[in-house]
C-alpha positions in Angstrom: -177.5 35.7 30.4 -179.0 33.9 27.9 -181.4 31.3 27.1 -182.7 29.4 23.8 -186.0 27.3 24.9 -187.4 24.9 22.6 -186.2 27.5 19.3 -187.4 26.0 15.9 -187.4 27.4 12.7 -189.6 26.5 9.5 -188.7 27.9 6.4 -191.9 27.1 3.7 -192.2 27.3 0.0 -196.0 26.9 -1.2 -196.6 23.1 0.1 -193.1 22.9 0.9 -191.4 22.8 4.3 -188.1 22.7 5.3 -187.1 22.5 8.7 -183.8 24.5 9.7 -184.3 23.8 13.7 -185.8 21.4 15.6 -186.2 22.6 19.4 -183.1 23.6 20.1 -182.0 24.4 24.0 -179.0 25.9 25.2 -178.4 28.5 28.0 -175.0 30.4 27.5 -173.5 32.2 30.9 -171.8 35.9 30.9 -168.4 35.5 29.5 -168.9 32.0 28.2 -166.8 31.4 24.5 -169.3 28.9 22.7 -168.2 27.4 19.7 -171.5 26.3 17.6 -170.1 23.3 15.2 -171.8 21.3 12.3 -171.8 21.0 8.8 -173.5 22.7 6.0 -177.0 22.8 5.9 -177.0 22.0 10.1 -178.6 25.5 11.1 -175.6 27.1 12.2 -176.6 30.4 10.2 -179.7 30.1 10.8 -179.6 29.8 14.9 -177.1 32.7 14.5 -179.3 35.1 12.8 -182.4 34.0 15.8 -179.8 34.7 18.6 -179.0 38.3 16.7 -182.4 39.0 16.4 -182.0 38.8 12.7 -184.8 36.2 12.0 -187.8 35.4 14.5 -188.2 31.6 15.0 -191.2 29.6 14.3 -191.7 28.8 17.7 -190.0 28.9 20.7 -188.3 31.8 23.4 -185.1 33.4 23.3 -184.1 35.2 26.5 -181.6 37.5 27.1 -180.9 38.9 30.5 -183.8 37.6 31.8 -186.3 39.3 29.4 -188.0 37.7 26.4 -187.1 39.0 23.5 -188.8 37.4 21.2 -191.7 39.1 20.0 -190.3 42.3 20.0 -191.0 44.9 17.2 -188.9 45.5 14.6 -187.6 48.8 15.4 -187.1 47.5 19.2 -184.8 44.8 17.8 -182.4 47.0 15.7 -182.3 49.1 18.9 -181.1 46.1 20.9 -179.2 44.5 18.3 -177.6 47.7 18.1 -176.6 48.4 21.7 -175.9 44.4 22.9 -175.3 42.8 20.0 -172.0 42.9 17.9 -171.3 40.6 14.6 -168.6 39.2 12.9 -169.1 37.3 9.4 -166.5 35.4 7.3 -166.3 38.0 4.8 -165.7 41.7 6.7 -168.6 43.6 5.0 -166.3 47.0 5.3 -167.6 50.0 3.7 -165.4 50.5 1.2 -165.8 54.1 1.0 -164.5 54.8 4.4 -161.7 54.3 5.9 -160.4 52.0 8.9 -161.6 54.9 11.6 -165.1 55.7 9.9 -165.8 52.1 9.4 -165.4 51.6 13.5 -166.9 54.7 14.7 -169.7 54.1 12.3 -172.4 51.9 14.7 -171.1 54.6 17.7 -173.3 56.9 15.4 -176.2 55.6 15.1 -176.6 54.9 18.4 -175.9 58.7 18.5 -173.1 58.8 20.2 -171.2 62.6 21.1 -168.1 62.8 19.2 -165.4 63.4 21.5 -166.9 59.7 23.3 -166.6 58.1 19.8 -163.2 59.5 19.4 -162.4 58.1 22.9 -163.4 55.1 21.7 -162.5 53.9 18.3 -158.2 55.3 19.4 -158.6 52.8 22.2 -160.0 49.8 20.2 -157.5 50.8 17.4 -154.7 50.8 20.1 -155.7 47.7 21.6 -155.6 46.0 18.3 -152.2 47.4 17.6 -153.9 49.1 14.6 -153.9 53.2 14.8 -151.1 52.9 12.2 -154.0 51.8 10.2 -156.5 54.3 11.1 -156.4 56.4 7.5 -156.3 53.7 5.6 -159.4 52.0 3.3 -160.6 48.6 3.0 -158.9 48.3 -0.5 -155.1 48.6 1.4 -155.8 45.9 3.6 -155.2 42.2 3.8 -157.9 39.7 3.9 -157.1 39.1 7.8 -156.5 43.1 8.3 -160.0 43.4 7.1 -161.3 41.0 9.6 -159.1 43.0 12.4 -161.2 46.0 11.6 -164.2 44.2 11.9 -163.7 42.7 15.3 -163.5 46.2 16.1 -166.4 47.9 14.5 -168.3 44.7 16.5 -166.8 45.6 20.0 -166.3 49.1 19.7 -170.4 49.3 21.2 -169.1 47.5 23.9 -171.5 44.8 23.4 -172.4 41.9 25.8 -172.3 39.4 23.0 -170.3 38.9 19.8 -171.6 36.7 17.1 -169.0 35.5 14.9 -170.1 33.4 12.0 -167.4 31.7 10.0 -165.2 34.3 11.3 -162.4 32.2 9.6 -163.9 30.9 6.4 -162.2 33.5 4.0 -159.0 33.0 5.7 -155.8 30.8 5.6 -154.8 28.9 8.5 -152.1 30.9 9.8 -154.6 34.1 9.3 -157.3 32.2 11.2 -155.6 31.6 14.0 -154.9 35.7 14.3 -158.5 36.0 14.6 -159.2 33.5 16.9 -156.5 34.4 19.0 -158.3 38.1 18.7 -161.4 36.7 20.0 -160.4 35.0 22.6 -159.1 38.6 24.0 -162.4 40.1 23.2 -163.6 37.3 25.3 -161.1 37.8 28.1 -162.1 41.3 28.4 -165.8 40.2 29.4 -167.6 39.9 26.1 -169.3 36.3 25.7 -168.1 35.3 22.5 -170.8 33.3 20.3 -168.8 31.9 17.5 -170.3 29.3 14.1 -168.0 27.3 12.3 -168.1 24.1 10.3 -164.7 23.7 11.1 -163.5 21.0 14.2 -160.4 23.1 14.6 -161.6 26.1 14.9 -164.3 25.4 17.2 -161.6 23.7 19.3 -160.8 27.0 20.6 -164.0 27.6 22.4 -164.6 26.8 26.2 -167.8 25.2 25.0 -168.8 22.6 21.9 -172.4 22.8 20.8 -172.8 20.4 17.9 -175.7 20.6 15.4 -176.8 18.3 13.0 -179.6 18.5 10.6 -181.3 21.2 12.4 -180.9 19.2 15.9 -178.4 20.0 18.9 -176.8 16.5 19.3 -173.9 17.2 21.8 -172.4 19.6 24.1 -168.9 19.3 25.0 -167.3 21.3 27.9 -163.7 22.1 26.3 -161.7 24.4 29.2 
């Protein structure tokens, strides 16, 4: 499903260079739950955004579904990203000005989406969350972990084959971590390979798959379940 061949990434500054990857490889199956690990500073971000289609790589191929994607143009990238791509960060990045329902149904509009299929839509994800109670409310009446709830479900409501979740925990206690893992790991029992970036041994625990980074290089992969 997907495929990172020899990805690198070079971030320079006049003279300076700084290298964020170093040839990384890693081939990820439909369905798979990979947990990215390392410190910071280890390209965890960084590999995250190339795998959205967020930042090109210096050199190297990503592939997804047996296509190459990248050296696609701009506009073709938001319009994959888009359609197969859905994100999670550790901060929620709500709009703040809409409320639970508008946030969700809000990337079922762009892709232009009829109404009466984003309605469908956003009452199931809300229902499957245990969260059309919640539908009216804003941003600013939720919890820290609530917020991330209504995240997962802007991210999935496109039906996406991938979620990336970067520090999906790092905002959150413990207890309220474990909510959201145990929320991904549904999303990931539905079908949707789950792509997640912690720093964080725990958490990344709770993936089927280990990929450790240090410094820019993939130094271990660890088959967990």
């Amino acid at each position: 499903m997907l495929q990172v061949k020899d990805i690198s990434k070079e971030y320079r500054n006049g003279e300076l260079v700084r290298v964020a990857l170093s040839n990384i490889n890693i081939n990820v199956n439909p369905g798979d739950f990979v947990m990215f690990y390392g410190p910071s500073g280890s390209g965890k971000t960084c590999l995250a955004n190339i795998i959205g289609l967020l930042e090109y790589p210096s050199s190297g191929d990503l592939i997804f579904m047996d296509a190459s994607v990248t050296e696609l143009s701009e506009r073709d990238r938001l319009l994959f990203r888009r359609g197969k791509i859905g994100y999670l960060f550790s901060e929620s990045r709500l709009i703040e000005e809409l409320t639970v329902y508008e946030n969700i149904e809000l990337p079922l509009v762009y892709l232009k989406m009829k109404k009466a299929e984003r309605k469908t839509r956003v009452l199931k994800v809300l229902e499957d969350f245990n969260m059309l109670h919640r539908k009216k409310q804003f941003p600013k009446d939720l919890t820290a972990v609530q917020k991330q709830k209504v995240a997962i479900a802007r991210a999935i409501v496109v039906e996406p084959s991938v979620l990336i979740a970067d520090e999906p925990t790092g905002n959150l206690s413990t207890t309220e971590g474990d909510e959201i893992l145990d929320m991904l790991s549904v999303v990931n029992e539905s079908g949707i390979t789950v792509l997640g970036f912690t720093h964080s041994g725990k958490v990344a625990g709770r993936g089927q798959k280990v990929v450790q980074l240090i410094d820019g290089h993939l130094v271990r992969e660890n088959l967990l379940k």
